[in-house]
mmCIF file of the N, C-alpha and C atoms, coordinates in Angstrom:
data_MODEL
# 
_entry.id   MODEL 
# 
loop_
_atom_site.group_PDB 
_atom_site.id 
_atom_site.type_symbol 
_atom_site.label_atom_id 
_atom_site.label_alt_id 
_atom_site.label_comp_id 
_atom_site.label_asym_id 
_atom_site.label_entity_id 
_atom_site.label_seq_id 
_atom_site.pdbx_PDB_ins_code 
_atom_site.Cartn_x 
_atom_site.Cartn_y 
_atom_site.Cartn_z 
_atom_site.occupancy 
_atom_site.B_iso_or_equiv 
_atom_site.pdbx_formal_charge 
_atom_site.auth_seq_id 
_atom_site.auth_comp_id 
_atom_site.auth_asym_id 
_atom_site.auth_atom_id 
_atom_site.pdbx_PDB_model_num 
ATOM 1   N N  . UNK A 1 1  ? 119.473 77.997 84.089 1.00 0.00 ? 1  UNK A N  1 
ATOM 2   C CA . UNK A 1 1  ? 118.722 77.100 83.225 1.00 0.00 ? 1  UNK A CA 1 
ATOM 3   C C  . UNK A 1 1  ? 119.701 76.256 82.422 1.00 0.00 ? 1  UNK A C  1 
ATOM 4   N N  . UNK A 1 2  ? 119.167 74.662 82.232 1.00 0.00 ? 2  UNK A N  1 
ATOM 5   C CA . UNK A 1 2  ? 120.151 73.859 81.654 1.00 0.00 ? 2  UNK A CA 1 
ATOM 6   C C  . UNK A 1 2  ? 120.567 74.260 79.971 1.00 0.00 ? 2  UNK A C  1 
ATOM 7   N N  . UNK A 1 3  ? 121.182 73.680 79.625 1.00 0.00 ? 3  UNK A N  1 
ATOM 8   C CA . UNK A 1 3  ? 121.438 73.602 78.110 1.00 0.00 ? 3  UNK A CA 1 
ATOM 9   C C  . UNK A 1 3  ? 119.642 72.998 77.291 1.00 0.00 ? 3  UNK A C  1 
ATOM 10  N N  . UNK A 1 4  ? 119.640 73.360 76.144 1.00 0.00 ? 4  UNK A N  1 
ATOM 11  C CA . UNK A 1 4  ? 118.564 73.162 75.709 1.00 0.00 ? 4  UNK A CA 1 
ATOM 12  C C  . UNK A 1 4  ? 119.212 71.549 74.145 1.00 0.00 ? 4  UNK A C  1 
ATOM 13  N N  . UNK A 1 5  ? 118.469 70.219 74.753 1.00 0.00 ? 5  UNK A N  1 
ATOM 14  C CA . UNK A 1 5  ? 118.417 69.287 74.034 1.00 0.00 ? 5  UNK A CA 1 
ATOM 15  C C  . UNK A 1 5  ? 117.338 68.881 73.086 1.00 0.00 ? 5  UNK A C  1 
ATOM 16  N N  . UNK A 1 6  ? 117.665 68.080 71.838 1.00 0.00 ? 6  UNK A N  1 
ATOM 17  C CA . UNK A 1 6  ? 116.799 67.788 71.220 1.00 0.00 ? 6  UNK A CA 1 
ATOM 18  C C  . UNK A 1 6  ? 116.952 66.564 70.520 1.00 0.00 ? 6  UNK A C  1 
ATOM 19  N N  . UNK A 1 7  ? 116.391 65.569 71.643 1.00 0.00 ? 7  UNK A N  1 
ATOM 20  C CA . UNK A 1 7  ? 116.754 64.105 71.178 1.00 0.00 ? 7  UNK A CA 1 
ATOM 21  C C  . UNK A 1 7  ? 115.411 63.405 70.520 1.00 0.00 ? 7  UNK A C  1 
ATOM 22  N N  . UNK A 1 8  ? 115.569 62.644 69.805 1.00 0.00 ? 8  UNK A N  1 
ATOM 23  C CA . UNK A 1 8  ? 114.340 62.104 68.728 1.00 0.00 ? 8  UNK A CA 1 
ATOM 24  C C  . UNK A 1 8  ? 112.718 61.487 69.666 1.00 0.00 ? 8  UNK A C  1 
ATOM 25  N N  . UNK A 1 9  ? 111.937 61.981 68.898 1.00 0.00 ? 9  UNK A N  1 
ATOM 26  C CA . UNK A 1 9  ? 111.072 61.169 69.471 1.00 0.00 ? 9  UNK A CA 1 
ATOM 27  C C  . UNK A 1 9  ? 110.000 60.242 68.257 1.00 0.00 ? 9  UNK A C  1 
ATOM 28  N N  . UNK A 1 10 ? 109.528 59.297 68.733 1.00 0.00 ? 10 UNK A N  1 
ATOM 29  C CA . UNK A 1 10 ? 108.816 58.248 68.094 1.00 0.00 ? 10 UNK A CA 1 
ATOM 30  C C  . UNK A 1 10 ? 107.224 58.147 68.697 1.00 0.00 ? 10 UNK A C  1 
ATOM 31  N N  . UNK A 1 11 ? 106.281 58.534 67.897 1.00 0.00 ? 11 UNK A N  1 
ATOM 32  C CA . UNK A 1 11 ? 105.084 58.277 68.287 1.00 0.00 ? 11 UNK A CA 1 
ATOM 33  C C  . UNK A 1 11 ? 104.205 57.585 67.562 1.00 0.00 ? 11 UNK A C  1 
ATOM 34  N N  . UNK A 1 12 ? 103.047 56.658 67.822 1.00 0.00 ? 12 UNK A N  1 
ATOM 35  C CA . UNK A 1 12 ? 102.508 56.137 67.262 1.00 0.00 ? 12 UNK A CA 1 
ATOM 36  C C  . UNK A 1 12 ? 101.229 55.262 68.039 1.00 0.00 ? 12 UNK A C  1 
ATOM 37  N N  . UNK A 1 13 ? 100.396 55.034 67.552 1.00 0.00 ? 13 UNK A N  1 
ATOM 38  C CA . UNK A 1 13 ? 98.760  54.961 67.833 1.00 0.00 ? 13 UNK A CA 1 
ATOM 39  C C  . UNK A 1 13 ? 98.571  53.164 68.511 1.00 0.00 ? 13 UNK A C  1 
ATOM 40  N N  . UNK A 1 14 ? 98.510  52.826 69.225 1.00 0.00 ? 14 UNK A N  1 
ATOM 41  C CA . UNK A 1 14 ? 97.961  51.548 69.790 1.00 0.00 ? 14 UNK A CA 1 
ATOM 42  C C  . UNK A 1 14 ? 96.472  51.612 70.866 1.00 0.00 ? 14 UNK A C  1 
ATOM 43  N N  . UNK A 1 15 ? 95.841  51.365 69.868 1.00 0.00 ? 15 UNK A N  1 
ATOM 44  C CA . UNK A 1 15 ? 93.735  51.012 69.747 1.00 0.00 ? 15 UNK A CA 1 
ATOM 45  C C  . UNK A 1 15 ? 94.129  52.700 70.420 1.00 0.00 ? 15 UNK A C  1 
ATOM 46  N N  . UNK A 1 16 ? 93.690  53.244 71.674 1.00 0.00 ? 16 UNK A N  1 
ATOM 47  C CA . UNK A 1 16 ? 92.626  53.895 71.921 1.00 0.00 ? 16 UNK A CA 1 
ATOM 48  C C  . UNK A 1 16 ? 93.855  55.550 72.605 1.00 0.00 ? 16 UNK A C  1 
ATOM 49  N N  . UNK A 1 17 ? 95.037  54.501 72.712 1.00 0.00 ? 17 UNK A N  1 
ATOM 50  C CA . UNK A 1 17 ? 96.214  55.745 73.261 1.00 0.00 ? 17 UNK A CA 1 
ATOM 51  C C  . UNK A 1 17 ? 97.583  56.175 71.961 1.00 0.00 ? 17 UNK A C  1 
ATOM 52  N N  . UNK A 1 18 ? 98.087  57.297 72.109 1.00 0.00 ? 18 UNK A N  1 
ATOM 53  C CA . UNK A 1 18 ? 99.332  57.628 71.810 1.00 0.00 ? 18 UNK A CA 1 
ATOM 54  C C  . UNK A 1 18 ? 100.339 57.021 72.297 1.00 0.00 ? 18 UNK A C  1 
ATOM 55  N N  . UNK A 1 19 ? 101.379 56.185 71.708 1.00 0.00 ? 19 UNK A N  1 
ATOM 56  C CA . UNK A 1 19 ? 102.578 56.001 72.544 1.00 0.00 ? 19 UNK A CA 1 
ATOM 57  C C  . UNK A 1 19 ? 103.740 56.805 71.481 1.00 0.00 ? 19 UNK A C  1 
ATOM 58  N N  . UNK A 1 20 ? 104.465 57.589 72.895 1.00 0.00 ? 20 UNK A N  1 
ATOM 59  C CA . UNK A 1 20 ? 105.701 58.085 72.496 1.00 0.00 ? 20 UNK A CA 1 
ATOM 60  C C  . UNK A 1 20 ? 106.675 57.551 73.541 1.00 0.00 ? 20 UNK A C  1 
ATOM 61  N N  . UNK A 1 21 ? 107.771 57.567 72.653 1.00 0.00 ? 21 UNK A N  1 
ATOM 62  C CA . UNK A 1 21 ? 108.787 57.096 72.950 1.00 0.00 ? 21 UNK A CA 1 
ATOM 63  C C  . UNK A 1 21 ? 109.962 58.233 72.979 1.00 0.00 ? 21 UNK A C  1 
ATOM 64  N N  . UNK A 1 22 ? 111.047 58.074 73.535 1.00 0.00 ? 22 UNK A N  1 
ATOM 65  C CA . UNK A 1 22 ? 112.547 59.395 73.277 1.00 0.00 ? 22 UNK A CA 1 
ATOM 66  C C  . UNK A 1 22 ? 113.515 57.876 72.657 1.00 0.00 ? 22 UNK A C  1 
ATOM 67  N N  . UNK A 1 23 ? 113.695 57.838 71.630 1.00 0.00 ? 23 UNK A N  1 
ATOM 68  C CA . UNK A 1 23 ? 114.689 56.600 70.799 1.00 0.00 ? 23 UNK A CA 1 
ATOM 69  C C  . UNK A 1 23 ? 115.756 56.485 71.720 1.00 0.00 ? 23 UNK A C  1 
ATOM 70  N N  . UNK A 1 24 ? 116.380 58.023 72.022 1.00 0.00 ? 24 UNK A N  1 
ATOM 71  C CA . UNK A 1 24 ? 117.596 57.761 72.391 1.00 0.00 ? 24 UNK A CA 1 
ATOM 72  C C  . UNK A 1 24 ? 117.727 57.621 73.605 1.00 0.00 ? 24 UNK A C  1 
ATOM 73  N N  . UNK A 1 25 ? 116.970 57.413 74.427 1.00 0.00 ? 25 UNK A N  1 
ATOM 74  C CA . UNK A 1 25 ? 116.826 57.379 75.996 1.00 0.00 ? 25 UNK A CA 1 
ATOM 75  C C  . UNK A 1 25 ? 116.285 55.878 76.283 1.00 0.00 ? 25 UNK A C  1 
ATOM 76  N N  . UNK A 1 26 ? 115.566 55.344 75.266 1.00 0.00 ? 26 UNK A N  1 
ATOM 77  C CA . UNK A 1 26 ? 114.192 53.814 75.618 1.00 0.00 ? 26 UNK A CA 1 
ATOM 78  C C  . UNK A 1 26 ? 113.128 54.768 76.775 1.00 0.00 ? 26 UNK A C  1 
ATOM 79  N N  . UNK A 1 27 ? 113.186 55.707 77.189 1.00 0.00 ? 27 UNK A N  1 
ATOM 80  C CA . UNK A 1 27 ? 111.705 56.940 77.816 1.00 0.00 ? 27 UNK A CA 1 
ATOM 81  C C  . UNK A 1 27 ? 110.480 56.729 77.190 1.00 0.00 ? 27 UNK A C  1 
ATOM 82  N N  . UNK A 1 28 ? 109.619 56.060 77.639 1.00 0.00 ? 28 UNK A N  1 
ATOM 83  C CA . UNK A 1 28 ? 108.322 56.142 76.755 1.00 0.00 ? 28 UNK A CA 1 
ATOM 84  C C  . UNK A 1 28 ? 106.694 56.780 77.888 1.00 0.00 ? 28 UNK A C  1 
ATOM 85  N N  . UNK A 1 29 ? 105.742 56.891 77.134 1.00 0.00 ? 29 UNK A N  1 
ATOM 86  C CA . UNK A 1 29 ? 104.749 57.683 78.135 1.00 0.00 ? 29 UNK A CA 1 
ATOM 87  C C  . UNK A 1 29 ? 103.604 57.656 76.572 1.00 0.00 ? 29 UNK A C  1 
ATOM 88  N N  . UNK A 1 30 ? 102.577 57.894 77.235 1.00 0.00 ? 30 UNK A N  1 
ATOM 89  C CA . UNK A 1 30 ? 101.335 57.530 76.712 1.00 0.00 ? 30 UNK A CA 1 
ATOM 90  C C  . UNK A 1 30 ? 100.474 59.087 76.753 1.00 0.00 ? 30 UNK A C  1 
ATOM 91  N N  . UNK A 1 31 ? 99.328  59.091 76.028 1.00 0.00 ? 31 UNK A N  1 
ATOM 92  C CA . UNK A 1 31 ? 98.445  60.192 76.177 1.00 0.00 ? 31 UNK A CA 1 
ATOM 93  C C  . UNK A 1 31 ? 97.434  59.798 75.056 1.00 0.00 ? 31 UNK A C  1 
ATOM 94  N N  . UNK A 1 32 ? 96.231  60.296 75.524 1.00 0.00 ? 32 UNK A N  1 
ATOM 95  C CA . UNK A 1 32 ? 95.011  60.040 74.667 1.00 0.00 ? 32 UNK A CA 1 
ATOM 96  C C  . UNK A 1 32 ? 94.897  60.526 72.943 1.00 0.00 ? 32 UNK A C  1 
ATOM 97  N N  . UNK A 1 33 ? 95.863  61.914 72.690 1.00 0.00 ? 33 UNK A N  1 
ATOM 98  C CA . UNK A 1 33 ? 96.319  62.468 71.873 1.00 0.00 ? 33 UNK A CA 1 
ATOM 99  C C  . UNK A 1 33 ? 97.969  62.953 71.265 1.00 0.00 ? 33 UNK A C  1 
ATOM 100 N N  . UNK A 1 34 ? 98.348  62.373 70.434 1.00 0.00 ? 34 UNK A N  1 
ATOM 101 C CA . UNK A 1 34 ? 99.575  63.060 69.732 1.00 0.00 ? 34 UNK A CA 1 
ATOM 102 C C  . UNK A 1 34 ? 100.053 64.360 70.872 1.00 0.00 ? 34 UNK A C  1 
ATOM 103 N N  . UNK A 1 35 ? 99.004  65.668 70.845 1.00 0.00 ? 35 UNK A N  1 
ATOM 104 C CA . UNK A 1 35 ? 100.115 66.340 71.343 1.00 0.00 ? 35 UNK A CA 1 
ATOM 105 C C  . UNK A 1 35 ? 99.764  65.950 73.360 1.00 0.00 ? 35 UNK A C  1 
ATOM 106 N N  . UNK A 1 36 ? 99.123  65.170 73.730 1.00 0.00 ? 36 UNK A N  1 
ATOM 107 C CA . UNK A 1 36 ? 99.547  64.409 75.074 1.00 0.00 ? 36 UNK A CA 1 
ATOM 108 C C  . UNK A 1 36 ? 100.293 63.613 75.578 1.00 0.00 ? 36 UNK A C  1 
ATOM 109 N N  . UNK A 1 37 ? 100.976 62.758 74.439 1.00 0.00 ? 37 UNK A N  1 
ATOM 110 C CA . UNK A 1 37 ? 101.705 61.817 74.082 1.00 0.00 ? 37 UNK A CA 1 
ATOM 111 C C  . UNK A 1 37 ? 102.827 62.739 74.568 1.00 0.00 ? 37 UNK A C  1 
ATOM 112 N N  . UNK A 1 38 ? 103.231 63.462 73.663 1.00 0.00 ? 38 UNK A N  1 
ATOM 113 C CA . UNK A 1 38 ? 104.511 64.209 73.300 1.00 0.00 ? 38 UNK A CA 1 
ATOM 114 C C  . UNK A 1 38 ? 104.766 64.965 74.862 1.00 0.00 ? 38 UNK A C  1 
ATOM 115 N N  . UNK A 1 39 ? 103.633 65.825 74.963 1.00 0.00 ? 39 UNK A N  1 
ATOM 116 C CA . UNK A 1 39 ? 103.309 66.698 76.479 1.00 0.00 ? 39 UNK A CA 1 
ATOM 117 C C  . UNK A 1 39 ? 104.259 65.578 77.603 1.00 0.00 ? 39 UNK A C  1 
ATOM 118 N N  . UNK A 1 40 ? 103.673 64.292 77.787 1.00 0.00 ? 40 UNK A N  1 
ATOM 119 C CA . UNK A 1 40 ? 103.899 63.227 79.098 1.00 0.00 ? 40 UNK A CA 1 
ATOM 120 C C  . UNK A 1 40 ? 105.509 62.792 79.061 1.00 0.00 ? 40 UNK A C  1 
ATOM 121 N N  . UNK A 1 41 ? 105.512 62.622 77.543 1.00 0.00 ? 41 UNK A N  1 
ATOM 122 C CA . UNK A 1 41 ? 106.737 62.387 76.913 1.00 0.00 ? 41 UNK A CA 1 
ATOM 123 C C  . UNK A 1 41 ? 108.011 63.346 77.640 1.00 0.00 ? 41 UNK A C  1 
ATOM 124 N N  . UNK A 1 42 ? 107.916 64.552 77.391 1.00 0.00 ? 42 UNK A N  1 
ATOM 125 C CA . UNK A 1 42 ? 108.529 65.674 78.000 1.00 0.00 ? 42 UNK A CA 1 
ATOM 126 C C  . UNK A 1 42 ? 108.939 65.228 78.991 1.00 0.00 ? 42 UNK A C  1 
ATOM 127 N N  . UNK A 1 43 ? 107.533 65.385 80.166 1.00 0.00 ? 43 UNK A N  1 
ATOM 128 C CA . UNK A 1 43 ? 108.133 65.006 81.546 1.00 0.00 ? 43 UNK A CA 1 
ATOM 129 C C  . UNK A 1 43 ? 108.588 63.957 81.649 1.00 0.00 ? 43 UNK A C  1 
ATOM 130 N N  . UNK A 1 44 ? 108.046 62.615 81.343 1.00 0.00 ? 44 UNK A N  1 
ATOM 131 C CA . UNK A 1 44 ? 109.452 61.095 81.694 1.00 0.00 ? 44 UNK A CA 1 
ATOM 132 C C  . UNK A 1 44 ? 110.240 61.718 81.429 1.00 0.00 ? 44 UNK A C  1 
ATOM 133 N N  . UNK A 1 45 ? 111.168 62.265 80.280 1.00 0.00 ? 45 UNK A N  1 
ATOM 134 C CA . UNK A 1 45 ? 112.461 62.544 79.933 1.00 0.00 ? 45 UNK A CA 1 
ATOM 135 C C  . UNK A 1 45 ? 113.209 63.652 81.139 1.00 0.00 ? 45 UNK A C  1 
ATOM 136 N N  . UNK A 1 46 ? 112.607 64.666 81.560 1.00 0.00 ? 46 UNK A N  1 
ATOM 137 C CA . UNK A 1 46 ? 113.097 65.075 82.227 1.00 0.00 ? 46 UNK A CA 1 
ATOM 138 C C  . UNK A 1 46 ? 112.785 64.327 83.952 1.00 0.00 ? 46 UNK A C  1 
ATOM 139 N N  . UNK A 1 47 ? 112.095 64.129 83.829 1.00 0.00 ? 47 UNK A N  1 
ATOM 140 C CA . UNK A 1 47 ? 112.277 62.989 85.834 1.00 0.00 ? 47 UNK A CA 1 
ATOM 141 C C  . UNK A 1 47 ? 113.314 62.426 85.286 1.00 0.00 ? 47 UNK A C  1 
ATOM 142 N N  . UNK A 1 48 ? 113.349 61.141 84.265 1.00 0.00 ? 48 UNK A N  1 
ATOM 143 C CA . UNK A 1 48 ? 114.155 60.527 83.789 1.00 0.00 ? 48 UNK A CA 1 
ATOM 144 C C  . UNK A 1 48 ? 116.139 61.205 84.090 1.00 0.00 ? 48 UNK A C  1 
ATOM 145 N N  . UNK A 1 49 ? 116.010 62.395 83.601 1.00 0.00 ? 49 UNK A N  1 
ATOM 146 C CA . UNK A 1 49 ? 117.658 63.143 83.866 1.00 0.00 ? 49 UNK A CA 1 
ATOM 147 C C  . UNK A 1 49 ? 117.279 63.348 84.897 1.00 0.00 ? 49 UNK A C  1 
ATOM 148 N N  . UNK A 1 50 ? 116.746 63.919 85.662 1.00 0.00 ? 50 UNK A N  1 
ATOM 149 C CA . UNK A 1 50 ? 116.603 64.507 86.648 1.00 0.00 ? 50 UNK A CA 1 
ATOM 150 C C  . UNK A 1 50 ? 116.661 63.584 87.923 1.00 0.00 ? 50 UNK A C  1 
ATOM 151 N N  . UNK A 1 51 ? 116.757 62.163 87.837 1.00 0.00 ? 51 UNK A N  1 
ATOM 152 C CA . UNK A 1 51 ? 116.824 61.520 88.927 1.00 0.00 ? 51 UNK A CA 1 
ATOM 153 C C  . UNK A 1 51 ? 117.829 61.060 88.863 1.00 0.00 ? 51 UNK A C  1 
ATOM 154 N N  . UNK A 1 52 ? 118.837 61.000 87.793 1.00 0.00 ? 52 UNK A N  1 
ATOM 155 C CA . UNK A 1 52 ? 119.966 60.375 87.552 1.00 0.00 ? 52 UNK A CA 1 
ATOM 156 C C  . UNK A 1 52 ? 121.274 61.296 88.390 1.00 0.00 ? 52 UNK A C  1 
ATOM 157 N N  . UNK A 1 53 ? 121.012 60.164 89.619 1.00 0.00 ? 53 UNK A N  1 
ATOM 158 C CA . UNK A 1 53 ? 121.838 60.120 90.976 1.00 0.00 ? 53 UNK A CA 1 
ATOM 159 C C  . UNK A 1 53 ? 123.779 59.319 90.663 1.00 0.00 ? 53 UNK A C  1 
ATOM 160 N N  . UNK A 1 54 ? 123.108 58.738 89.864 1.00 0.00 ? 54 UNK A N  1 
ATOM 161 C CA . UNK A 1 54 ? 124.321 58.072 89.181 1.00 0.00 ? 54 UNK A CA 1 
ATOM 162 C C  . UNK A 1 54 ? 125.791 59.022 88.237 1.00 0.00 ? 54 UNK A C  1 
ATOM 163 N N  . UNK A 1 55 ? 125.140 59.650 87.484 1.00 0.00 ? 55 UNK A N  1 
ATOM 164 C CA . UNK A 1 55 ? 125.764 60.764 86.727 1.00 0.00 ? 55 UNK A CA 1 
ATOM 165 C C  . UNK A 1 55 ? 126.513 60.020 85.548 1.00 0.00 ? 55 UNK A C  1 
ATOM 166 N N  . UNK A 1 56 ? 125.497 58.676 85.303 1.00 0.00 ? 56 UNK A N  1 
ATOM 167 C CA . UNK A 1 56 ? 125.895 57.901 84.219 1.00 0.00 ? 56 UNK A CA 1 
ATOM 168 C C  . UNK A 1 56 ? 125.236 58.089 83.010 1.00 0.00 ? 56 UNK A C  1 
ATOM 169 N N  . UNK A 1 57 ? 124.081 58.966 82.674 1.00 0.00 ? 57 UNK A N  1 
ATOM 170 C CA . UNK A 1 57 ? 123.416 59.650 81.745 1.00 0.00 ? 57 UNK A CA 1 
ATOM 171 C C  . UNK A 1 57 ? 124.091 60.625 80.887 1.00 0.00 ? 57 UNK A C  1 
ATOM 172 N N  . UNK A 1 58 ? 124.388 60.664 80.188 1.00 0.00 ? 58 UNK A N  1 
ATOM 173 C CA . UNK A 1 58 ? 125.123 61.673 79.133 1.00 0.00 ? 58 UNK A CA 1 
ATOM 174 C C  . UNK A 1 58 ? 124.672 62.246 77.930 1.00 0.00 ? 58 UNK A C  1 
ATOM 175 N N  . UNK A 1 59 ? 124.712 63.522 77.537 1.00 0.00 ? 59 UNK A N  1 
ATOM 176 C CA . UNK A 1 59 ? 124.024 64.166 76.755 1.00 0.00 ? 59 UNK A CA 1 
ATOM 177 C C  . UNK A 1 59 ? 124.909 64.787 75.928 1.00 0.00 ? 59 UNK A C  1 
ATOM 178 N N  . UNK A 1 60 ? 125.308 64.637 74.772 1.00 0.00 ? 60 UNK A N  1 
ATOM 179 C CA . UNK A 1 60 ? 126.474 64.880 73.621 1.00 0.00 ? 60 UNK A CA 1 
ATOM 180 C C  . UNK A 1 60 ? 125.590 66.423 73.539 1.00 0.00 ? 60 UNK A C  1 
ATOM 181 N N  . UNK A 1 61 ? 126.275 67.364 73.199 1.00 0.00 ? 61 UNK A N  1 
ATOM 182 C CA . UNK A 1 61 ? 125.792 68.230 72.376 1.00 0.00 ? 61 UNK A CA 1 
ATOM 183 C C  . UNK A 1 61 ? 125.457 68.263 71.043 1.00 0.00 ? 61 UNK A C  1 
ATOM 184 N N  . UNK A 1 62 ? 125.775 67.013 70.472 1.00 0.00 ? 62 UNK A N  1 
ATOM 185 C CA . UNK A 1 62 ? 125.457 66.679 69.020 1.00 0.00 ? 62 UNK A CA 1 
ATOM 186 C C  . UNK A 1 62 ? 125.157 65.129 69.193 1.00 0.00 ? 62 UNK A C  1 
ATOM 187 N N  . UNK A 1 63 ? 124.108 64.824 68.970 1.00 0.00 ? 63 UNK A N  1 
ATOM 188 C CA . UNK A 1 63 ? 123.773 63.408 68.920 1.00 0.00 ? 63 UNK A CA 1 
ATOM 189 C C  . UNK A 1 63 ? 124.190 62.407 67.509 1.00 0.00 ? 63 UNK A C  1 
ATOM 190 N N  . UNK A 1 64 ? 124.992 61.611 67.936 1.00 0.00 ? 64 UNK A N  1 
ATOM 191 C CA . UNK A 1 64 ? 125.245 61.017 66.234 1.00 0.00 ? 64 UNK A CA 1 
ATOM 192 C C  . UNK A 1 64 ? 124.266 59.930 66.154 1.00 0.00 ? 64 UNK A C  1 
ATOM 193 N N  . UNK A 1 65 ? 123.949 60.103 65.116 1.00 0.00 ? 65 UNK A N  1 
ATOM 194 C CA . UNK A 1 65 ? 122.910 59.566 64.133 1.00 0.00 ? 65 UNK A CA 1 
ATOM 195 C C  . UNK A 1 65 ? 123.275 58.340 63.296 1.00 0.00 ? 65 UNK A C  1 
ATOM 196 N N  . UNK A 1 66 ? 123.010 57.648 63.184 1.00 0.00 ? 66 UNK A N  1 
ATOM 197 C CA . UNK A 1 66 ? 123.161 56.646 61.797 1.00 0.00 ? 66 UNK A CA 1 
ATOM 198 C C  . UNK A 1 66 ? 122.158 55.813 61.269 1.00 0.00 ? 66 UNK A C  1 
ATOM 199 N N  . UNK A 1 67 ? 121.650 56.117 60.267 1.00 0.00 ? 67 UNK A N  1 
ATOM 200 C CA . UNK A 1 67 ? 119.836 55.447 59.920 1.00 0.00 ? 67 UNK A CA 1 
ATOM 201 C C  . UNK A 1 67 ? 120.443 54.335 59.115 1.00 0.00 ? 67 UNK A C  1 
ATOM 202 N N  . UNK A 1 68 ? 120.418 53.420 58.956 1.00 0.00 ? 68 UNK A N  1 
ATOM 203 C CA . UNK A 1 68 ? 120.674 51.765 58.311 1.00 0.00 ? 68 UNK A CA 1 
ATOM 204 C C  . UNK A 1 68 ? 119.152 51.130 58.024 1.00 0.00 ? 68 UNK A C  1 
ATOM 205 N N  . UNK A 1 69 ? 119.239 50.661 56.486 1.00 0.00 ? 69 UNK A N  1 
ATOM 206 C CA . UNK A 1 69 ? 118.533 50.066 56.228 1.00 0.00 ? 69 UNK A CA 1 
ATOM 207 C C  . UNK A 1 69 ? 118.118 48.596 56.946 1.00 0.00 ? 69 UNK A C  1 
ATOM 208 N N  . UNK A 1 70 ? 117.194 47.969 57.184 1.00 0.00 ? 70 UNK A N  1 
ATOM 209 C CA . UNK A 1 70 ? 116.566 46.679 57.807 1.00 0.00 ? 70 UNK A CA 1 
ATOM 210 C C  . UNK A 1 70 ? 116.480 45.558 56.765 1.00 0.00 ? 70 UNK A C  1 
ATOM 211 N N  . UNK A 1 71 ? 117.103 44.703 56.089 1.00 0.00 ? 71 UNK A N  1 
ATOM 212 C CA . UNK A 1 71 ? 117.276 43.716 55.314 1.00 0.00 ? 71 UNK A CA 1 
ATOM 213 C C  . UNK A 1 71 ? 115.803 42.144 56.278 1.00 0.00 ? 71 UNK A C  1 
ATOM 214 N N  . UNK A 1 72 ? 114.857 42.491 56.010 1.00 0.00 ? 72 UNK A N  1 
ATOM 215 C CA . UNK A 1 72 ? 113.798 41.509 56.685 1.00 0.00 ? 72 UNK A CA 1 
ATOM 216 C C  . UNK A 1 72 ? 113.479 40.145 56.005 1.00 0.00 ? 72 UNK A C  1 
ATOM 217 N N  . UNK A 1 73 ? 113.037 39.122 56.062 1.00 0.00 ? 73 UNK A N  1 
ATOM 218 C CA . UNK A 1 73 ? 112.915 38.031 55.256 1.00 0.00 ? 73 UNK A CA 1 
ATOM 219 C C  . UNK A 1 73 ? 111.656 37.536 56.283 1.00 0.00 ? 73 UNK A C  1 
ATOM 220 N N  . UNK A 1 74 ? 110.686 37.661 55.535 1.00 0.00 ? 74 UNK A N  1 
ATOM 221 C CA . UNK A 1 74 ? 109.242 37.334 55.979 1.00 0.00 ? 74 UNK A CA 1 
ATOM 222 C C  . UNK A 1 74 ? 109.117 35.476 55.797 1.00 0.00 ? 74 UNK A C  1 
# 
C-alpha cells in the first residue's frame, strides 16, 4: 500500500451540484452533495496519479504552503 497523502481540497456549491476541487493538483469532480463531491473528488485524484505514465507527478511528503493576501481593486 502507497504512502498516505493529504493535499488540500476546495469545495463549493454552483445552483444544484457540489464542486470540489484538489488546489494542488487543478483535479476537480462534482456530486449532488458535499460528502459526494469530496467521495468523486477522491477518485479523479487517484485515476489522476494513477495514470501518470509520465512519472512527472510528484508528491513532497510535506506540501509547502504559502497563503498571500489578494490586494483587489473593484
Amino acid at each position: 500500500m502507497g504512502e498516505t497523502i493529504r493535499p488540500t481540497a476546495a469545495i463549493w456549491r454552483e445552483g444544484d451540484w457540489f464542486v470540489s476541487e484538489c488546489v494542488d493538483l487543478g483535479v476537480a469532480s462534482q456530486g449532488h452533495t458535499e460528502k459526494a463531491a469530496l467521495r468523486n473528488l477522491k477518485q479523479a485524484v487517484l485515476l489522476y496519479l494513477s495514470g501518470d505514465e509520465t512519472g512527472k507527478v510528484r508528491w513532497p511528503v510535506e506540501l509547502e504552503r504559502k497563503l498571500v493576501p489578494l490586494t483587489l481593486r473593484a
